[in-house]
N, C-alpha and C positions, 0 to 999 in steps of 0.2 A: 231129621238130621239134615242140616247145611249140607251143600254141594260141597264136594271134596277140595281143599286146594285154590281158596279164593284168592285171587292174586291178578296183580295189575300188569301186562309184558308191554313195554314199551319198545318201537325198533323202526326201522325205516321203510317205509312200504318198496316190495321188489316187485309183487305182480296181485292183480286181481284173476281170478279166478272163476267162472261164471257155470252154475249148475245147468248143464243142457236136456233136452227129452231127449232121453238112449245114457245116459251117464250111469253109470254102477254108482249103488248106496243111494241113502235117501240126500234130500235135496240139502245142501247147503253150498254158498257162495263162499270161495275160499279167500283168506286174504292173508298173501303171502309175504309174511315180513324179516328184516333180518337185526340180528341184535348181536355186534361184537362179532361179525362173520359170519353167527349160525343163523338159520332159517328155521322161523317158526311159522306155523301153518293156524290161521285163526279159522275156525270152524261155524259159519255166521247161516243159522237154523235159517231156510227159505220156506219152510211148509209143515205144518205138524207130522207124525206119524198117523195121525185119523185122515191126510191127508186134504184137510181143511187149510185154508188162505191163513198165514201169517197174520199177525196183526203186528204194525209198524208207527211208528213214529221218526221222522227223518228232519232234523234242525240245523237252520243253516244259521251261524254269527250266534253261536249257540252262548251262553251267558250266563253263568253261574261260581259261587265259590269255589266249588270244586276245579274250575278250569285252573285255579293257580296250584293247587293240590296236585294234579297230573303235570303239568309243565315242570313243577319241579325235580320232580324225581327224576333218578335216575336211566338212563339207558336198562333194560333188560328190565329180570323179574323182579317185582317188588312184593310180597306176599300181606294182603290186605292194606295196598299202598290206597284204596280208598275204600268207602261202605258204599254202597247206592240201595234204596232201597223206595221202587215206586210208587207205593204207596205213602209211605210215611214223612217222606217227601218231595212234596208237591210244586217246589220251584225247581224241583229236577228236569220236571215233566208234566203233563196235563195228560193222564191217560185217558181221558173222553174225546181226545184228538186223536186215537190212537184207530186204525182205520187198516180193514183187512186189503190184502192183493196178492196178486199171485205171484208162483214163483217163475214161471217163464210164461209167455207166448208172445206171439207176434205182434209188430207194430213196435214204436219207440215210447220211450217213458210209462210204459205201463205193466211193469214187472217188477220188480225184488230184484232182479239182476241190473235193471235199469235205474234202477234208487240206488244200487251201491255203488254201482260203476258210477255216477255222478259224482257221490259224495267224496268218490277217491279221485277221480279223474281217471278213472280206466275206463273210458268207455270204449266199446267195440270199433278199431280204428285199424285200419291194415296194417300204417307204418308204426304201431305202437302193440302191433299184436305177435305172440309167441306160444311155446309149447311147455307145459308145468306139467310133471310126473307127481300127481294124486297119491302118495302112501299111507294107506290106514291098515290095521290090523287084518282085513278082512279081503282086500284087493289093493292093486295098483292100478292107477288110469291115467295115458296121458289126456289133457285136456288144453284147450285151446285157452290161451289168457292171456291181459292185457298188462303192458306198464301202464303206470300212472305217467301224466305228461307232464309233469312238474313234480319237485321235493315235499315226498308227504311223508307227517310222521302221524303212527297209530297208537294209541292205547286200545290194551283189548282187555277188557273187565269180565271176569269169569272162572272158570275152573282152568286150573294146569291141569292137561296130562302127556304121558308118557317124556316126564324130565330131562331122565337119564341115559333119552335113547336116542335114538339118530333122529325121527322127527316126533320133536316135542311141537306142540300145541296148545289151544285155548276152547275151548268149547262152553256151551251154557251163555251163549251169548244172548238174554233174554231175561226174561223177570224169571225167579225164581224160586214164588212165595206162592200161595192161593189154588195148587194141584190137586188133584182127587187123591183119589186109593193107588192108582198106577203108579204115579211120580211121589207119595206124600214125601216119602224118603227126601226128595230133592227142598221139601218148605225149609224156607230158615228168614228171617230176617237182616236187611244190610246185607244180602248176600246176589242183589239181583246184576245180572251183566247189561253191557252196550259197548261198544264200539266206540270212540273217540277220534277223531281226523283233524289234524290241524294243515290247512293249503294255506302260506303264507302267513300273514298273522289273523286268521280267520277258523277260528274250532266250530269243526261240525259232531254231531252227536246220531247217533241210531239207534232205537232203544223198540225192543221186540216183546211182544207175549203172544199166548195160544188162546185161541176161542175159549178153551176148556178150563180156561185159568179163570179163578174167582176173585171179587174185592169184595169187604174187607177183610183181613184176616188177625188172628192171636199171635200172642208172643212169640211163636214158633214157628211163625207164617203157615200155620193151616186155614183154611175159610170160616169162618166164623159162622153158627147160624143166619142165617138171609143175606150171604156173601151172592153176591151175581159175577155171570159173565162180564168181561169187561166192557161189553155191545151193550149190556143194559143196565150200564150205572145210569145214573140221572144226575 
């Protein structure tokens, strides 16, 4: 079964959000956007749950049909306002460029935190840095976050949840096809997530999957006999 609730939120980037060591919940980089006054909270996976390295892909003057597909739509949610689906197309993405990292540690440009804050222009800046109240189901956290230093708009490609409630989101920001027995529930095809950023007239793209995720896969995006990791396509 597809990921619940595939849908396109478009809205104005308000702050980035960056996963720290000591943060409550598993890791993800939050990108907090607003659409028509409300804020919604994109929820952008930094680390599996096995705790293994992301695997990433990060595009700059990024080039595709689809880019006039997302520009045009509207403001807010559009429910399956596009497909993406990484494997089956290949001028989305080249996933043999797609290359693991971590989600925090020390130093510059060499984290998950430091690839998003780029692509937003949030990167860690005193005069651009502030305080973001983290609410999920399960805790609250304030967390240290950044504006962006110029007008950015986001498409975020994924699952909606929680619609109807005070903070609605996006999750599933990642391929969504090629899972084991844990996840198979989540295979579906045309259903995989990323991230969208336009700075100026300039669309960047970010597009995620898990070590544990396999190519190639069936109609139903399960892994196919002699599907591999995606580290060892060829």
């Amino acid at each position: 079964m597809p990921i619940p609730n595939y849908s396109v939120v478009k809205g104005a980037l308000r702050v980035g959000v960056p996963f720290e060591p000591g943060n409550k919940g598993d890791p993800h980089y939050n990108v907090i956007m607003v659409v028509g006054g409300r804020e919604y909270r994109v929820a952008v996976n930094t680390q599996s749950q096995d705790h293994s390295d992301l695997l990433f892909l990060a595009t700059y003057h990024f080039d595709h049909p689809i880019v006039q597909s997302l520009t045009s739509l509207p403001e807010g949610v559009t429910p399956q306002g596009v497909r993406l689906d990484y494997f089956r197309d290949p001028a989305l993405l080249n996933v043999h460029r797609m290359t693991p990292m971590a989600p925090s540690q020390d130093g510059p440009a060499n984290d998950l935190n430091d690839v998003l804050a780029d692509l937003l222009t949030t990167e860690e800046d005193v005069a651009n840095q502030t305080t973001y109240k983290v609410v999920t189901p399960t805790y609250t956290e304030s967390r240290t976050a950044y504006r962006p230093k110029q007008a950015v708009t986001v498409w975020a490609v994924g699952s909606l949840f929680a619609a109807e409630s005070e903070s609605p989101g996006v999750h599933d920001i990642h391929m969504n096809q090629g899972n084991g027995a844990d996840h198979r529930r989540d295979n579906g095809i045309y259903t995989d997530g990323a991230l969208f950023v336009q700075v100026g007239n300039e669309m960047r793209a970010f597009f995620a999957a898990f070590q544990s995720q396999r190519l190639g896969t069936d109609s139903k995006g399960n892994p196919v006999p002699g599907a591999k990791p995606l580290l060892q396509l060829s």
